[in-house]
C-alpha positions as a Python dict, from the first residue, in 0.01 Angstrom:
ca = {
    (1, 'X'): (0, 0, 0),
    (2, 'X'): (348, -118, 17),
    (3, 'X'): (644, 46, -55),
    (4, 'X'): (759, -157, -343),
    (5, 'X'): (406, -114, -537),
    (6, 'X'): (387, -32, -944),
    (7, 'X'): (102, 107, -1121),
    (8, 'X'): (210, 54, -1477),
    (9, 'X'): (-24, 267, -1756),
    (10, 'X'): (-16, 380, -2103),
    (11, 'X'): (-26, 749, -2133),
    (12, 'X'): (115, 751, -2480),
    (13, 'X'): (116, 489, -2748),
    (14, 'X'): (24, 100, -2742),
    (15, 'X'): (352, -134, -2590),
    (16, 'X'): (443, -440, -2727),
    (17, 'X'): (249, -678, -2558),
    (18, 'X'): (476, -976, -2595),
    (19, 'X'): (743, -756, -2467),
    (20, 'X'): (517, -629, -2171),
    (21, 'X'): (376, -957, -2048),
    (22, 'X'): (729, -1078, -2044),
    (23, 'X'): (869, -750, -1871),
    (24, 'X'): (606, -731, -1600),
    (25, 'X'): (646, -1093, -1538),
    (26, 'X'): (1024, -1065, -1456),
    (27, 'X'): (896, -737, -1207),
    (28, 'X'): (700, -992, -1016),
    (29, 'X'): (926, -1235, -1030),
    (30, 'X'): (1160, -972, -838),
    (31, 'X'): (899, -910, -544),
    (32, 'X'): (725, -592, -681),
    (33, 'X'): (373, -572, -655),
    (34, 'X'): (259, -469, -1019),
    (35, 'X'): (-108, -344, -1090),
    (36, 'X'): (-171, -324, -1503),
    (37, 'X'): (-480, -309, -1637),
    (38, 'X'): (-460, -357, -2048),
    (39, 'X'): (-643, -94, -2263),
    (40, 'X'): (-714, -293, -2561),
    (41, 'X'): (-737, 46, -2826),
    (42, 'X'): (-479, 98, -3140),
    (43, 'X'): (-217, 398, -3180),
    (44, 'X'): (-454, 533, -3396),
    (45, 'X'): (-749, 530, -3153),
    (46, 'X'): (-566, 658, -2897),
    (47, 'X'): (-490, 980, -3065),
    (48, 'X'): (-888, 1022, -3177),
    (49, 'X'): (-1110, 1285, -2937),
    (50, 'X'): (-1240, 994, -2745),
    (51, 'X'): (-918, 835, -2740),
    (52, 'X'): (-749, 1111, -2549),
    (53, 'X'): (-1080, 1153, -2336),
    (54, 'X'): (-1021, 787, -2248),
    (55, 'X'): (-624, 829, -2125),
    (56, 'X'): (-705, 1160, -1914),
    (57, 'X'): (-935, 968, -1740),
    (58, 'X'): (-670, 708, -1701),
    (59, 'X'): (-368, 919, -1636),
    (60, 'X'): (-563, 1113, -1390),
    (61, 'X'): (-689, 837, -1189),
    (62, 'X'): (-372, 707, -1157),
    (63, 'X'): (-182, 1062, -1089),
    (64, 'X'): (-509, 1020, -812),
    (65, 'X'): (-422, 695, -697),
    (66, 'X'): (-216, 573, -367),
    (67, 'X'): (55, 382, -595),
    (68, 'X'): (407, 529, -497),
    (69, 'X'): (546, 444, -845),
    (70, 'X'): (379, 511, -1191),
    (71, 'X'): (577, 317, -1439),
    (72, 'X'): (429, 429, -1786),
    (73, 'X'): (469, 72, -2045),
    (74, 'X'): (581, 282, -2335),
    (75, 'X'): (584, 661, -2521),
    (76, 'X'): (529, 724, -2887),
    (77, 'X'): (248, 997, -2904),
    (78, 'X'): (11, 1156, -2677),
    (79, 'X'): (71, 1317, -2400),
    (80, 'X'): (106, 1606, -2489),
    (81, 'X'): (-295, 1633, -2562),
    (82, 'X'): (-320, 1538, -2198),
    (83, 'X'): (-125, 1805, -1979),
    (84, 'X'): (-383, 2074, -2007),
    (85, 'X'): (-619, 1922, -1961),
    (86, 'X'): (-592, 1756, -1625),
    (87, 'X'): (-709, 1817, -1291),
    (88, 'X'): (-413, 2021, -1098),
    (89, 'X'): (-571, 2149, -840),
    (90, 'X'): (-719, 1802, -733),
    (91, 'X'): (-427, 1654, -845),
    (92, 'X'): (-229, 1922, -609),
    (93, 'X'): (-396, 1726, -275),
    (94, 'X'): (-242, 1447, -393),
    (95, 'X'): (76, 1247, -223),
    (96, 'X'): (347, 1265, -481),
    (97, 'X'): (394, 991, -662),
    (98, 'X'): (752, 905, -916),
    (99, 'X'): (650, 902, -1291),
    (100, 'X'): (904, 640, -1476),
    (101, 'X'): (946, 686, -1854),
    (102, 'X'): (1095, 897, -2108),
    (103, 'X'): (1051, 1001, -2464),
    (104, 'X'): (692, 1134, -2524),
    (105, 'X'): (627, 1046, -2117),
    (106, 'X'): (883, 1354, -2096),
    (107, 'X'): (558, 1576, -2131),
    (108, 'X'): (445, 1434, -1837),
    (109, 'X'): (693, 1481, -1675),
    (110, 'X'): (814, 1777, -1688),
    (111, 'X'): (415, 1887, -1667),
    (112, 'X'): (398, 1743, -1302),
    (113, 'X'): (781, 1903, -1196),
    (114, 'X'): (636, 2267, -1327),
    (115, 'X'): (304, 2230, -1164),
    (116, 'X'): (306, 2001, -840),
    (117, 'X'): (708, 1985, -776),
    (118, 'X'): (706, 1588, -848),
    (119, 'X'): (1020, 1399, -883),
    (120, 'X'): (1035, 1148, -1175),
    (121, 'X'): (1228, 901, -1325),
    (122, 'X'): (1401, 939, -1654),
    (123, 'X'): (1426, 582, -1720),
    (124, 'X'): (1365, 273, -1937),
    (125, 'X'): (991, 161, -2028),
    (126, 'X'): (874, -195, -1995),
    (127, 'X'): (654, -204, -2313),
    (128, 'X'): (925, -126, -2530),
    (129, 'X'): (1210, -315, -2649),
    (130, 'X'): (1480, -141, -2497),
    (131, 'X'): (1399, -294, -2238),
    (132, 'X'): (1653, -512, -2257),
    (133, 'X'): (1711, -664, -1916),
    (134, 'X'): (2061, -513, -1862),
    (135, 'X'): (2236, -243, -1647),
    (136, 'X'): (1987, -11, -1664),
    (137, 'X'): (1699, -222, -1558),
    (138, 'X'): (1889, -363, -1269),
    (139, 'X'): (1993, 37, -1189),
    (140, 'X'): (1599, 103, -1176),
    (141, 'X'): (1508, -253, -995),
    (142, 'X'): (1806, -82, -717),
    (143, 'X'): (1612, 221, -737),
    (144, 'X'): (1261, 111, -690),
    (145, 'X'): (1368, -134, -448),
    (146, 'X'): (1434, 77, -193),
    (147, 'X'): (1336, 401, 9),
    (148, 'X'): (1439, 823, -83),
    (149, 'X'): (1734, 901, -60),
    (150, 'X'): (1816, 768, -409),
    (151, 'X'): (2169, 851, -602),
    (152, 'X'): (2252, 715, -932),
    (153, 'X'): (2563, 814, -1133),
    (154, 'X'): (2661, 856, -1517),
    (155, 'X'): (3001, 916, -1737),
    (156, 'X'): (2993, 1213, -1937),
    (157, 'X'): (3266, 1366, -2111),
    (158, 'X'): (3292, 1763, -2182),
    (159, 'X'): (3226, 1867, -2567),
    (160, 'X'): (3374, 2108, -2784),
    (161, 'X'): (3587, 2407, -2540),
    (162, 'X'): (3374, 2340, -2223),
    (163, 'X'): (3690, 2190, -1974),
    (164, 'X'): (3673, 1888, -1762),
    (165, 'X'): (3522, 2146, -1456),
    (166, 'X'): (3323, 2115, -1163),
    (167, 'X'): (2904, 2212, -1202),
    (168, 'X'): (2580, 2191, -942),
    (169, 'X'): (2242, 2231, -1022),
    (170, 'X'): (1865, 2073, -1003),
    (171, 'X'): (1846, 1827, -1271),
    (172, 'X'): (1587, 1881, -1548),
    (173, 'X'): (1525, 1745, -1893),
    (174, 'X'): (1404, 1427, -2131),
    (175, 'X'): (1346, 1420, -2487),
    (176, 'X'): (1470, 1726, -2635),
    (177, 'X'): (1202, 1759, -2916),
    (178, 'X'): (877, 1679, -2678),
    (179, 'X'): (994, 1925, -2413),
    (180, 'X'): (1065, 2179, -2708),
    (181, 'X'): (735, 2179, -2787),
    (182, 'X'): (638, 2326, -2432),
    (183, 'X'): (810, 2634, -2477),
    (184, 'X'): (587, 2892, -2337),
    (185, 'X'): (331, 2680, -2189),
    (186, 'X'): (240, 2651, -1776),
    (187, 'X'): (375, 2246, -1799),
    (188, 'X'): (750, 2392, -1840),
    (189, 'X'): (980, 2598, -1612),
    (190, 'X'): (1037, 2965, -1730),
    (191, 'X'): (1338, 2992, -1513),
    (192, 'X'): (1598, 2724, -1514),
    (193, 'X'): (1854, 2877, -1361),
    (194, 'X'): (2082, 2684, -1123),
    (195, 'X'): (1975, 2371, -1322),
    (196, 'X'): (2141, 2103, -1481),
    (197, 'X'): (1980, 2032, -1797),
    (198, 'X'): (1995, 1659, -2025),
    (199, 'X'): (1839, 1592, -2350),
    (200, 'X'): (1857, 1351, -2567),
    (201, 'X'): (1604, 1214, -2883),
    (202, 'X'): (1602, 959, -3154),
    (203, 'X'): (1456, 961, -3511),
    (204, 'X'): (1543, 1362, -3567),
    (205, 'X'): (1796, 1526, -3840),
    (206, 'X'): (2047, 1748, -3728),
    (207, 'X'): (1858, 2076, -3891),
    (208, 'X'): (1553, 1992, -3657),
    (209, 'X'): (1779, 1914, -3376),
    (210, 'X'): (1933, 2258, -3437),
    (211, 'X'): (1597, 2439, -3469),
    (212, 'X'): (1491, 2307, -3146),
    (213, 'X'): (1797, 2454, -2983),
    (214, 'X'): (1736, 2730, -3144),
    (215, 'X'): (1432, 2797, -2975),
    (216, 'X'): (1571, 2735, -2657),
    (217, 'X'): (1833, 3003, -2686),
    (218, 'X'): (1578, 3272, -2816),
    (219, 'X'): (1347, 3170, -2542),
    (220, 'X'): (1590, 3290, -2283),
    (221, 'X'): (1548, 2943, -2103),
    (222, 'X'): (1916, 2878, -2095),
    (223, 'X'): (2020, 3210, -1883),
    (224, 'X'): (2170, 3119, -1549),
    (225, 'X'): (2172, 2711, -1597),
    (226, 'X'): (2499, 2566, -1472),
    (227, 'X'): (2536, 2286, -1745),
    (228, 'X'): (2383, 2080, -2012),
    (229, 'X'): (2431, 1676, -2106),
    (230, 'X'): (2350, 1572, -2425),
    (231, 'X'): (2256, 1225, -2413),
    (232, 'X'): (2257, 983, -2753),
    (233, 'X'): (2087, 1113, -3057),
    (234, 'X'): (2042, 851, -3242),
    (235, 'X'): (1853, 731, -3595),
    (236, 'X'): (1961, 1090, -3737),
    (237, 'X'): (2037, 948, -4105),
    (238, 'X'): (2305, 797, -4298),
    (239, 'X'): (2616, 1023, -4227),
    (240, 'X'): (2804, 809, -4014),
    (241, 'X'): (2927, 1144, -3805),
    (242, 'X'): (2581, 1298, -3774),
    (243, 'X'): (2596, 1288, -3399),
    (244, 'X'): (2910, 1388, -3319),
    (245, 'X'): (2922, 1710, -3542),
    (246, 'X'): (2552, 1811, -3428),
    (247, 'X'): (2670, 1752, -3038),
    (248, 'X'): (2935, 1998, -3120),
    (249, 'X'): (2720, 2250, -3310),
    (250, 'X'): (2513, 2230, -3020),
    (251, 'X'): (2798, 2305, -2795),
    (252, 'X'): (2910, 2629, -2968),
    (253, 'X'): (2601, 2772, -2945),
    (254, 'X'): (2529, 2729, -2577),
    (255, 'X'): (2652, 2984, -2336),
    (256, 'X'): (2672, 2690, -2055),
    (257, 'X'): (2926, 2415, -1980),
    (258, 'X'): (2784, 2135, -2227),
    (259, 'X'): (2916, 1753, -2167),
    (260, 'X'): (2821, 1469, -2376),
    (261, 'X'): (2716, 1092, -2246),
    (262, 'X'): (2628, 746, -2367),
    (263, 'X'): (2458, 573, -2096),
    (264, 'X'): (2092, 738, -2192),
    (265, 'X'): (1878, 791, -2422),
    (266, 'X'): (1660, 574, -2700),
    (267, 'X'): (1889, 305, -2660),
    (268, 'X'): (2018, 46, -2458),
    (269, 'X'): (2184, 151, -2186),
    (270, 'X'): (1912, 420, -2038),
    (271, 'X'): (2050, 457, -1678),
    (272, 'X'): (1776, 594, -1464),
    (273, 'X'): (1813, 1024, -1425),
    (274, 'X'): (1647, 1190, -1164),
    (275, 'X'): (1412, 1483, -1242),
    (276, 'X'): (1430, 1726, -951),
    (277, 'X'): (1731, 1575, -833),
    (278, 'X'): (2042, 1763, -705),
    (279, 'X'): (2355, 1631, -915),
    (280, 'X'): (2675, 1723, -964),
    (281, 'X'): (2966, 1732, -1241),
    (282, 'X'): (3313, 1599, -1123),
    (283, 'X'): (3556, 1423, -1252),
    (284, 'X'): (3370, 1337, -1589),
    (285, 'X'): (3105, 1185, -1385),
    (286, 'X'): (2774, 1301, -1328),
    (287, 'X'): (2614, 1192, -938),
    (288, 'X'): (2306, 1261, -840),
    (289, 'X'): (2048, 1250, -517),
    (290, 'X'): (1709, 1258, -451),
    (291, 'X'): (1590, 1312, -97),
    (292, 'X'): (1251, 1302, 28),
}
């Protein structure tokens, strides 16, 4: 298998399959190698009993598989119903593979860092149309392109009293409202210290952004992490200062450095993050590196 091979798969919901074809197309047209198989079932199907029977058997094939990169084509709903239910301790045998995504793929994610210590890829999805074709696809091409050691870089700024300061940690995060929902569950970290954290999450009110928080703080999951970035939260309503007076509600309450930034999220740009990577804050820019 070469090194520049993608298994693209659809954990969650259906992509747009005008926007896929075109998407993969360009991949190829780069040099990758893409494998895609199309699974010809509706959102609605997919969330029925023998829909989710039919993407474990998927997801775990390919979590199975020799390809070095599994790129999933879109989120929307459904993997959640998948993370207990898969094979780990096959699974653990496995070579590690990168899992590219974000939003409800965040499940996955963090699922495969808690159990099995996998790396992924906080990053753009080609079934969806934020995939866009712009600096954050080219950042991922760069990425997948070549071998580990991989660094990437982001702007942040620091939010409410936190000061423009130096932080290290392990990065760790993805859609704040999916990973929410595995408080207390084996397919999230119980200790986070030493960790830089980033969330971010579209189509949620402040007061639900706020109870999710919430639950983080009375969890205990924020003792002893070095920082949090709040990516974009966007689609929150009509108040045109929604995001900027939740980010700083957010801030108050968290005992941690928290900076803000605007190159990820469900928008265009989503610069690739590292999950499992080592980063650090200087300078109002976030860098971080992912060895072998």
């Amino acid at each position: 298998m070469e090194k520049h091979s993608i298994q693209v798969f659809e954990p969650s919901g259906p992509p747009e399959d005008d926007v896929l074809d075109r998407n993969l197309q360009a991949l190829r047209t780069a040099g990758f190698e893409v494998e895609y198989t199309p699974w010809q079932a509706d959102a609605r199907v997919r969330l029925e009993v023998e829909g989710v029977r039919a993407r474990l058997g998927q997801i775990q094939s390919v979590l199975n598989g020799n390809y070095p990169y599994l790129l999933s084509a879109r989120g929307g709903y459904g993997a959640s119903d998948i993370v207990g239910r898969l094979d780990w301790q096959t699974l653990a045998q496995s070579p590690a593979k990168v899992l590219i995504g974000f939003s409800d793929v965040s499940a996955l994610q963090s699922a495969i860092f808690t159990r099995l210590g996998w790396p992924s890829l906080h990053a753009p999805m080609p079934g969806s149309s934020l995939w866009q074709g712009g600096v954050d696809i080219d950042e991922l091409a760069r990425l997948l392109s070549s071998d580990l050691p991989w660094e990437g870089q982001l702007k942040v700024e620091p939010v409410g009293e936190t000061a423009d300061i130096e932080c290290h940690g392990v990065l760790f995060g993805g859609c704040l409202s999916v990973i929410s929902n595995l408080v207390g569950t084996p397919n999230l970290p119980s200790d986070l210290s030493d960790h830089i954290l980033f969330f971010e999450d579209t189509g949620e009110s402040a007061p639900r952004l706020l109870r999710y928080w919430r639950q983080w703080l009375d969890s205990g999951l924020l003792a002893g992490v070095n920082a949090v970035v709040f990516g974009r939260f966007t689609d929150m309503g009509s108040a045109a200062d929604a995001e900027t007076w939740v980010l700083g509600e957010l801030a108050v309450r968290t005992p941690c450095p928290v900076f803000s930034s605007q190159d990820f999220g469900h928008v265009a740009p989503n610069l690739p993050i590292a999950i499992g990577a080592k980063a650090q804050i200087k300078d109002k820019i976030l860098s971080w590196r992912l060895a072998n």
